[in-house]
N, C-alpha and C positions, 0 to 999 in steps of 0.2 A: 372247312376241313373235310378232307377226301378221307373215308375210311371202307374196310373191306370187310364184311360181313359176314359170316361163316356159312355155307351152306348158301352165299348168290352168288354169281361170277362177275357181275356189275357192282363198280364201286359205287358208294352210296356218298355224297355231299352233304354234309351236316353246316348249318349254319349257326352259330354259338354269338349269342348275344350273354353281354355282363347281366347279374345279379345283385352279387354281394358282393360285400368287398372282401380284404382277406382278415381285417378285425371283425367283421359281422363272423365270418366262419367262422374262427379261433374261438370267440366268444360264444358260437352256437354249440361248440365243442365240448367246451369249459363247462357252458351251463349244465351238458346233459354227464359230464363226466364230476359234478361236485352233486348236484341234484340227485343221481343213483343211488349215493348211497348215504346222502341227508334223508331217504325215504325208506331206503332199509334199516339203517339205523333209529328213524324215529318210529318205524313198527314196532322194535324191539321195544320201544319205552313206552310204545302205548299199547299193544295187545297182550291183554292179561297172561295169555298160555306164552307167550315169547321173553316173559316180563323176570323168569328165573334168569335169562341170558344178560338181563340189566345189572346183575351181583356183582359184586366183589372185581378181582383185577379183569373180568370180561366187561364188568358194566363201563368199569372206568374209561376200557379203551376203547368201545362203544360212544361214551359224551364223550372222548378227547377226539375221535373219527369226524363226528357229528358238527363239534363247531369247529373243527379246520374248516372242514367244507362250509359249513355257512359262512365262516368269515371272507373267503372264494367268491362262495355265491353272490354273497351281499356285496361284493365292490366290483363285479363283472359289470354290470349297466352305470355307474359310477364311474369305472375307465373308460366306457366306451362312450360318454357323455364329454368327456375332457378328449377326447381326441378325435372324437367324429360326432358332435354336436348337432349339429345339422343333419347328420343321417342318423339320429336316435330321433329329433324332434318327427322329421319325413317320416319314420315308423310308428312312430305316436299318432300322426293325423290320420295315416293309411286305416290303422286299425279301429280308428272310431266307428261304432256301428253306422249304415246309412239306411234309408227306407229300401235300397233297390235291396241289400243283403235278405227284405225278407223270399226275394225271387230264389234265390239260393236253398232256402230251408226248403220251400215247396218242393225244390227238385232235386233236392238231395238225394231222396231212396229212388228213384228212378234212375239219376246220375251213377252213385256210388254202386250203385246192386244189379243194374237191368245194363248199365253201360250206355244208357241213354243221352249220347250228347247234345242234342236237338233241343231239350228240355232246360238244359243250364242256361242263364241266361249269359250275356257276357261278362268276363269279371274281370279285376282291374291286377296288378301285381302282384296282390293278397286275394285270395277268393276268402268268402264270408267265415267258412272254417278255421283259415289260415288268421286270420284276424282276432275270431274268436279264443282262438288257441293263443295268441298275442295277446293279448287282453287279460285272459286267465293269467296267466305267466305272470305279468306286470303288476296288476294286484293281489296273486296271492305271494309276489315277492316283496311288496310293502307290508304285505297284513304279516308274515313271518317276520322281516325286520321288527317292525312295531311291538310284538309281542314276545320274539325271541329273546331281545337284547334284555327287555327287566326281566326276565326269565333266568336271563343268563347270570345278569348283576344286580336283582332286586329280590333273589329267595331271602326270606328271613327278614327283608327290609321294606319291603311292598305289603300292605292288609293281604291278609291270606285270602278273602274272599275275590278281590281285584287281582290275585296268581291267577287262583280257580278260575276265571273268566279268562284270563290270558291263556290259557291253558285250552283251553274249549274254545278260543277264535285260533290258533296256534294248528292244533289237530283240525279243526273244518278246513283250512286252507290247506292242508296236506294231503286229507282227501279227496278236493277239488283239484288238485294239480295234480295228483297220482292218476285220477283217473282222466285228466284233460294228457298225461302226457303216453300214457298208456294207447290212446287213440291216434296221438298225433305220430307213435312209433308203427301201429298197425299200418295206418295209413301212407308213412314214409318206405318203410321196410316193404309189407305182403302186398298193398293194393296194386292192381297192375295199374291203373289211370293214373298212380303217383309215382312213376319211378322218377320222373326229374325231379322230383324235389331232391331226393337222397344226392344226385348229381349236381345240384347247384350247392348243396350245402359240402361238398365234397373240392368243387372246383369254382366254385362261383359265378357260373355263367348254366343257363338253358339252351337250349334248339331255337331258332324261332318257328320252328313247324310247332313244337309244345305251347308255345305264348301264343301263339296265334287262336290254338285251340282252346288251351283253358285258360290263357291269361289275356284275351280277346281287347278290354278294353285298355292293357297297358299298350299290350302291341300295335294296337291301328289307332288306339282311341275311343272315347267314349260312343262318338256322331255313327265314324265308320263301322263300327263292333254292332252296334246295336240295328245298321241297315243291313250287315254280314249274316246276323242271326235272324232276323225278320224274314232272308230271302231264306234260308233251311231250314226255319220253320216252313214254310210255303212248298216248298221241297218235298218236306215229309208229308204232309197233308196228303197230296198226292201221289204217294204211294201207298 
């Protein structure tokens, strides 16, 4: 695609390879638009000073808010398991940690903060983050079903002390993903090194100039990525 740039007189060629598909988007959508406010609503019911806003017809409509959207939330990976099967499972292996991911952590505060591209090693689809952030999501959207639903249908009928525990794995996983997604909006939204991600999840495709550079080993390959990055490190050395 030919596009015209504001402020150059030469057009600029973009080349757009696929991503996602258009249920990956919808559902990436979905998740963050039931997810906002299953976490502002569960603040309400768990920080004490918010905890007056829990009374009477505010509170009600508070928990009626809270499990619409869980009920949402909870069958968004459920749909999209019955209709693209295969591209949840590919998501699932993508994201299993691997030993190369610990090259990732090393170079992260050089990468993320100094803009140090030289340092990243090459990454596949998911960089180690992207994965992590996967991962988190994944499990603390089981640990919330598992604990939500006798929450939801076993007050009064579950031992009070096995709520109590429900109740305390229920809030750690809210924490855990408030602040895994709090990072993953910094990082989509204000980072400059991330603005395709906002554009893939928007349109479903990248640049291949972006893949190339930070998605290294989906675009060339593991062999190629890893002789690509070996020659600028060598590069840099020398300067």
């Amino acid at each position: 695609m030919t596009v015209q740039l504001r402020g150059r007189a030469e057009a600029v060629t973009i080349q757009w390879i696929p991503k996602y598909t258009f249920l990956e988007r919808l559902g990436h959508w979905l998740h963050t638009a039931t997810f906002v406010p299953l976490a502002l609503t569960g603040m309400v019911l768990y920080f004490p000073f918010l905890r007056p806003l829990a009374q009477g017809e505010a509170g009600e409509f508070f928990r009626l808010v809270h499990r619409v959207a869980a009920v949402i939330f909870g069958l968004l990976p459920i749909v999209y398991y019955i209709f693209q099967p295969r591209r949840l499972l590919l998501h699932i292996r993508e994201f299993l940690p691997r030993k190369e991911d610990i090259g990732w952590l090393k170079a992260a505060p050089a990468y993320y903060l100094l803009g140090k591209h030289e340092v990243m090693p090459p990454q596949g689809r998911f960089n180690a983050g992207e994965k992590l952030n996967g991962l988190v999501m994944m499990v603390t959207w089981a640990v919330f079903g598992l604990t939500g639903i006798p929450m939801w249908f076993g007050k009064g009928v579950i031992p009070p002390e096995l709520f109590r525990w429900l109740v305390v794995f229920h809030d750690l996983a809210m924490i855990v993903a408030v602040c895994m997604f709090l990072v993953h909006l910094y990082l989509a939204v204000a980072h400059p090194l991330m603005w395709a991600g906002l554009v893939s999840m928007r349109f479903g495709v990248t640049s291949a100039e972006y893949a190339a550079e930070h998605h290294a080993k989906w675009y060339y390959g593991p062999k190629r990525a890893m002789e690509i990055w070996e020659e600028k490190k060598r590069e840099a050395a020398h300067h």
